[in-house]
N, C-alpha and C positions, 0 to 999 in steps of 0.2 A: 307681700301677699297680693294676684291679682285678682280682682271678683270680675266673672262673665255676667252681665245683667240677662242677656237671652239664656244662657243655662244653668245660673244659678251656681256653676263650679267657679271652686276655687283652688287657686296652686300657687305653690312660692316659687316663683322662676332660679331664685338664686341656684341651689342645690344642682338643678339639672345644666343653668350657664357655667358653674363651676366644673361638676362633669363634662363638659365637652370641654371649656379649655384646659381643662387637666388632661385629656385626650390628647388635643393636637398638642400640646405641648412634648406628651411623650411621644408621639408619631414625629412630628419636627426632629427633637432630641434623638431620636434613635435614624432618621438620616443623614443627620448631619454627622452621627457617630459613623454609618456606615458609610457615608463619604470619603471622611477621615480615613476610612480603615482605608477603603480602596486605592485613595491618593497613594498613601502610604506606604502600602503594597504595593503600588506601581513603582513606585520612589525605590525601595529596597531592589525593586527587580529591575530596576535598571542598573544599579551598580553592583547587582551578584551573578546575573543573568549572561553567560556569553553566547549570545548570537549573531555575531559578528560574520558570520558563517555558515549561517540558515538559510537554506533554497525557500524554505516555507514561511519565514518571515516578509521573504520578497513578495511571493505570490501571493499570499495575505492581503497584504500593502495592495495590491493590483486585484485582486477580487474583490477588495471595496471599493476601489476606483472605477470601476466597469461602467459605462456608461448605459452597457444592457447586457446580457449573456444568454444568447438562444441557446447555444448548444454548451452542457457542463461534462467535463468528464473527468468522477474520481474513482478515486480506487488507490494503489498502494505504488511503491516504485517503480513495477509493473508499468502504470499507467504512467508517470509524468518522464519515463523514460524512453517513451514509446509514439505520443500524439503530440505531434508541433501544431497548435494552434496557425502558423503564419502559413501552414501548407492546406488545413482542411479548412479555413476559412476562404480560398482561394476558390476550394472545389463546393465547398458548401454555400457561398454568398451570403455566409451570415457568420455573427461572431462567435468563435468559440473560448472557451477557458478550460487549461487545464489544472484543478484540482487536487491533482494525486499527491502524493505525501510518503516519508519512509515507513514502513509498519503501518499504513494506513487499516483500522479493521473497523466491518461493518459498521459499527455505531458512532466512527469518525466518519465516516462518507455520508450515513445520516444524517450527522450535524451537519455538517457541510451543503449535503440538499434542502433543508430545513432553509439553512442562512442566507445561498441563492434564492430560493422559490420567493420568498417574502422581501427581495428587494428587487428583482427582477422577472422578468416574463419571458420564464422559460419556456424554451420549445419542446427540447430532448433531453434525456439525461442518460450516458454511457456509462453505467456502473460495472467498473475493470473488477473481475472475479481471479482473483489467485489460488489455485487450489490450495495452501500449507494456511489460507487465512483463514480457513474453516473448522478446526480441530484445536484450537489452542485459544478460544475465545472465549472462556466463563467468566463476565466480568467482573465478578464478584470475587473471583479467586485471583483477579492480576495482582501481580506483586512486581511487573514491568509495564511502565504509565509511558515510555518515552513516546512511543505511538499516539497516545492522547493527549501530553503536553502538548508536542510538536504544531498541533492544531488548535487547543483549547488558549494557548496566550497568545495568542495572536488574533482569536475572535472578538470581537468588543461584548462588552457586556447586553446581556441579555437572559429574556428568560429561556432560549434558545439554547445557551451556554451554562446556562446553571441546572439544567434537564440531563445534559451531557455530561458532565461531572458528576454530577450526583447520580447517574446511573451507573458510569463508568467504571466504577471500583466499589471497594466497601469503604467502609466509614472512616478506617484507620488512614486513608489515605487523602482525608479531604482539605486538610490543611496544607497539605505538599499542592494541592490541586487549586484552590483560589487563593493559595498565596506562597505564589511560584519564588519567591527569594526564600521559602525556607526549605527550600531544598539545596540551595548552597549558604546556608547561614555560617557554615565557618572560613568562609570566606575573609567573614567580619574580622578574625583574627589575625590575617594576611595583606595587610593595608599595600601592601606593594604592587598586588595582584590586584587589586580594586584600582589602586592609581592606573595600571596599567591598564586597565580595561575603560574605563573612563575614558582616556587617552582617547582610545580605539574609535569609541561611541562618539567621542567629538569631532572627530574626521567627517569632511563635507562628502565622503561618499557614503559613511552609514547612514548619517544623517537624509541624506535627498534619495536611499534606495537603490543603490547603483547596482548592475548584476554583479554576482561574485562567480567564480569557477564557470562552471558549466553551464549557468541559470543563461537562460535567453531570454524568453517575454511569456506573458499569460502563462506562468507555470509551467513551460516546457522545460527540462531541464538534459543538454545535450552532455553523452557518455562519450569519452576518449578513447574509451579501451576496447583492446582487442585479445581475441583468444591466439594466443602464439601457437604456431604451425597446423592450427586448427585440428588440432588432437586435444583434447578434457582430463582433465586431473579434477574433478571437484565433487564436492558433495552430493551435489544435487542428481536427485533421481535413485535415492540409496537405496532409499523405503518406499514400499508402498503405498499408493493411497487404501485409504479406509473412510469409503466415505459412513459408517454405523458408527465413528466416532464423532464427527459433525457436533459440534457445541451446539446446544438448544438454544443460546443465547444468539447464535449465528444466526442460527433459523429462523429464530423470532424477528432478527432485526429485518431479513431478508424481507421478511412477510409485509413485515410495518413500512420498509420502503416500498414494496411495492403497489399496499395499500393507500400509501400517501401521494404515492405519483396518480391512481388512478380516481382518487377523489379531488386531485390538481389539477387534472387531464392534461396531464405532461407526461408525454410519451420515454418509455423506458425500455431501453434496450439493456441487458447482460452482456458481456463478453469477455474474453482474453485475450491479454495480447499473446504475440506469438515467443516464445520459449523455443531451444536447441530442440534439436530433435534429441540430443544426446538425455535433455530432462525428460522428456514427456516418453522417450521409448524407455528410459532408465527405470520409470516406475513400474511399468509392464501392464496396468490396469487405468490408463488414463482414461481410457472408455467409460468407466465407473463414474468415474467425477462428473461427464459431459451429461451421463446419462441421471444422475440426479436433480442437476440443475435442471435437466427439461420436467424433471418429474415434479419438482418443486414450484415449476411455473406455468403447469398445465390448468389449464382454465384460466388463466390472467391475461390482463393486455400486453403480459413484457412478453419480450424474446430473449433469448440466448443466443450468440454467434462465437465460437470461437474458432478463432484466427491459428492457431495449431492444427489444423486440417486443412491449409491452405493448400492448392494443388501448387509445384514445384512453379510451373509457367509462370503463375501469378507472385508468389513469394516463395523461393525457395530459402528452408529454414539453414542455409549455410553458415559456417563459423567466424566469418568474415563480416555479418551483418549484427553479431552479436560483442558486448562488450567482455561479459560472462555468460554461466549456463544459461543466466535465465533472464538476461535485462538487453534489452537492443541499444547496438553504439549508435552514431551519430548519423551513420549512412544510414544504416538499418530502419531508423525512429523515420528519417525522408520518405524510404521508400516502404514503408505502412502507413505512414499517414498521409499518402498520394493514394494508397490501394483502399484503406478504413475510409475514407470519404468520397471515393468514384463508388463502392458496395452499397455506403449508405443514403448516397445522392441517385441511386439508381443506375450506376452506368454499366456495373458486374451483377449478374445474375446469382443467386445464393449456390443454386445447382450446377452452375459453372464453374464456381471457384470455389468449392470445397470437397473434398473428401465424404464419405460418409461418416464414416468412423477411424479411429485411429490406428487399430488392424490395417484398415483396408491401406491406410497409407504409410505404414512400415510396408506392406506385403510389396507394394508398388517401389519402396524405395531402391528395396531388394536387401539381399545378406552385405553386413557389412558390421563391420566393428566401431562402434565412433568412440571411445575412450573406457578410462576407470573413471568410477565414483568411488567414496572413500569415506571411512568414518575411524577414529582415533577412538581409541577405548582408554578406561583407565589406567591396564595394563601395561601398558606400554606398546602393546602390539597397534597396527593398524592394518582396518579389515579393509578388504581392496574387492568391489564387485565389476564385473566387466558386462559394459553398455554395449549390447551389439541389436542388430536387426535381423541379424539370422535364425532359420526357425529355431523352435523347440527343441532342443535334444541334442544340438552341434555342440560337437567336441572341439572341444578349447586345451592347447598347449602352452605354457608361460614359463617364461625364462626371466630371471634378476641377473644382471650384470650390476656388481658394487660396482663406486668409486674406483676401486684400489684391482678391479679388473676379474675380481674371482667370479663366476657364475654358477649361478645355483635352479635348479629346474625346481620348480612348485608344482607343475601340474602336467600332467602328461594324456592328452585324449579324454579328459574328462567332460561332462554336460557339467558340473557343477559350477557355476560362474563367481564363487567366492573364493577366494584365498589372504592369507597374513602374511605380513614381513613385518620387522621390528620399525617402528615409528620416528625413531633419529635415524635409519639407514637413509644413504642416497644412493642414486644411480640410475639405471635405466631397465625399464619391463618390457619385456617384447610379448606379445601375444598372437599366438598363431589360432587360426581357423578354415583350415584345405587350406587355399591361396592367398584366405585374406590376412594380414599383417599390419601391425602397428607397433610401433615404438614410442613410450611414455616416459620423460623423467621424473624423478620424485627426490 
């Protein structure tokens, strides 16, 4: 017991020394547990984990190493297929990173700005807009994480990274999420396959970060491929945009980044990169997409720029510059990230190098057919829509030549731009329009 002579109180000190070290003991106790856990976790995710062959492992590695990063640009494959840091650093006189990611969606670019702003002094941040990343975002409803793994093991811990995860998904999915080896836990079963990866991980190039494939530097990552005879067979541009489907969850993150940039006062610019003309005419209503985004960022300090309305002189969207419908090869990524950094350094005027709308530059391109887009049903069948620039209402003729040389007409002077043929057939489609002509194999 101690007695205070000036106030006459008295108190047992023990009861309350006892409480507090019973305190830090369980505080201690419960980091040294969650230590343990984490080591451990890291332990198991190294020998179930193959990423031996992750672009984003690299650029990881390298967006912590940065000595500073003015300029960030992410966004989804879109973007780390499109902006070579070695070329806009050039035009820009300051350092760039590029960011991007495969499936990158809003609340990983998020993280990702979040991660820069708080270790570096950023200038700008280029947040690449995909229009299909906007409609399939309820975070709450993924039931496909690959897009936020890809990013969230590779971020060091923080509370940065544990905000991201635990918003990213629902709850069933938290344990795949901060403890990335259980998601190949049977693995453990397969000792052969762990040696063999081990092996891999021991190698002095995974070890020291060495580029793999395509990977070059600060996250660029250069595409080989090219569109053969520059006629399209693919998907893209099947459907239409609908931007009144737009995930709220989308829209909210939109907001909060754009929020966070202007309470940073780091300048934020929107954009896209450049896409076929075969995508962006295939949808029919690309204009919809451009014209929400302005609507979304009316009254804020961002801007929107997309590079899809580029005028021909300046970047013409040919099929030679493209890997696929929608990702720029190697040439192509050179000669936009010469063009995105003379626009953003001032040296191309906006009114000069763009289109208004995407009307106005089909109308300019003129009639012309650039391929089929395609979608595979359950039935067996496969639905064939045909991408052209010609107006409204042209009559379209379509000819199938099998393999085996029989031909069969599908369509004779019709407007309607859809037709089927059976899904294992091959051979070749020809499509007429007055004079214009193409031939597609399938």
């Amino acid at each position: 017991m101690i007695h205070s002579e000036n106030t006459g109180w008295a108190y047992d000190v023990y009861p309350v020394y006892n409480y507090i070290m019973s305190s830090v003991k369980k505080i201690v106790s419960a980091l040294v547990f969650m230590t343990l856990f984490l080591l451990c976790g890291m332990g198991f995710r190294w020998l179930l984990i193959d990423d031996t062959q992750s672009y984003t492992r690299l650029m990881m590695h390298e967006f912590y190493e940065q000595e500073n990063i003015d300029n960030l640009f992410v966004g989804s494959s879109h973007c780390y297929a499109a902006l070579d840091p070695a070329v806009t650093d050039k035009v820009f006189g300051a350092n760039s990173f590029n960011a991007g990611s495969s499936l990158q969606a809003l609340d990983a670019s998020f993280a990702l700005i979040r991660e820069a702003a708080e270790r570096y002094d950023l200038k700008h941040i280029y947040l690449e807009m995909y229009y299909l990343m906007m409609s399939n975002d309820n975070y709450k409803e993924r039931d496909q994480l690959t897009g936020t793994y890809i990013i969230s093991d590779y971020m060091r811990p923080s509370f940065n990274k544990a905000k991201f995860l635990f918003e990213a998904s629902a709850p069933k999915y938290y344990v795949n999420s901060f403890l990335p080896a259980r998601r190949n836990w049977e693995k453990l079963l397969h000792p052969s396959e762990v040696l063999a990866l081990i092996r891999e991980k021991q190698k002095e190039a995974y070890r020291n970060y060495e580029p793999i494939g395509g990977y070059r530097a600060k996250g660029f990552v250069s595409n080989q491929g090219e569109i053969p005879n520059g006629i399209l067979l693919d998907t893209a541009g099947f459907d239409s945009i609908h931007t009144k489907s737009a995930s709220p969850d989308w829209l909210k993150t939109l907001r909060e980044i754009i929020n966070y940039c202007e309470k940073k006062g780091i300048s934020l610019t929107l954009f896209s990169a450049p896409m076929t003309l075969f995508q962006t005419a295939g949808v029919g209503n690309y204009d919809d997409y451009i014209e929400l985004i302005n609507h979304l960022i009316e009254g804020t300090n961002a801007e929107y720029v997309d590079f899809n309305l580029c005028r021909e002189e300046y970047f013409d969207q040919t099929p030679d510059l493209f890997a696929d419908a929608g990702h720029l090869n190697e040439r192509g990524a050179e000669v936009f990230s010469q063009l995105f950094a003379s626009h953003f350094s001032g040296a191309i005027a906006k009114d000069e190098l763009f289109y208004e709308s995407m009307a106005e530059k089909i109308a300019a391109h003129g009639p012309d057919i650039l391929g089929l887009s395609y979608l595979d049903s359950g039935d067996g069948m496969r639905k064939l829509k045909i991408v052209s620039t010609c107006p409204p209402g042209s009559l379209y003729s379509v000819e199938f030549c099998t393999a085996n040389g029989d031909v069969q007409r599908l369509k004779d002077n019709s407007s309607d731009l859809y037709f089927e043929i059976p899904q294992e057939t091959h051979g070749t489609i020809h499509v007429f329009s007055g004079e214009i002509e193409i031939e597609v194999e399938v």
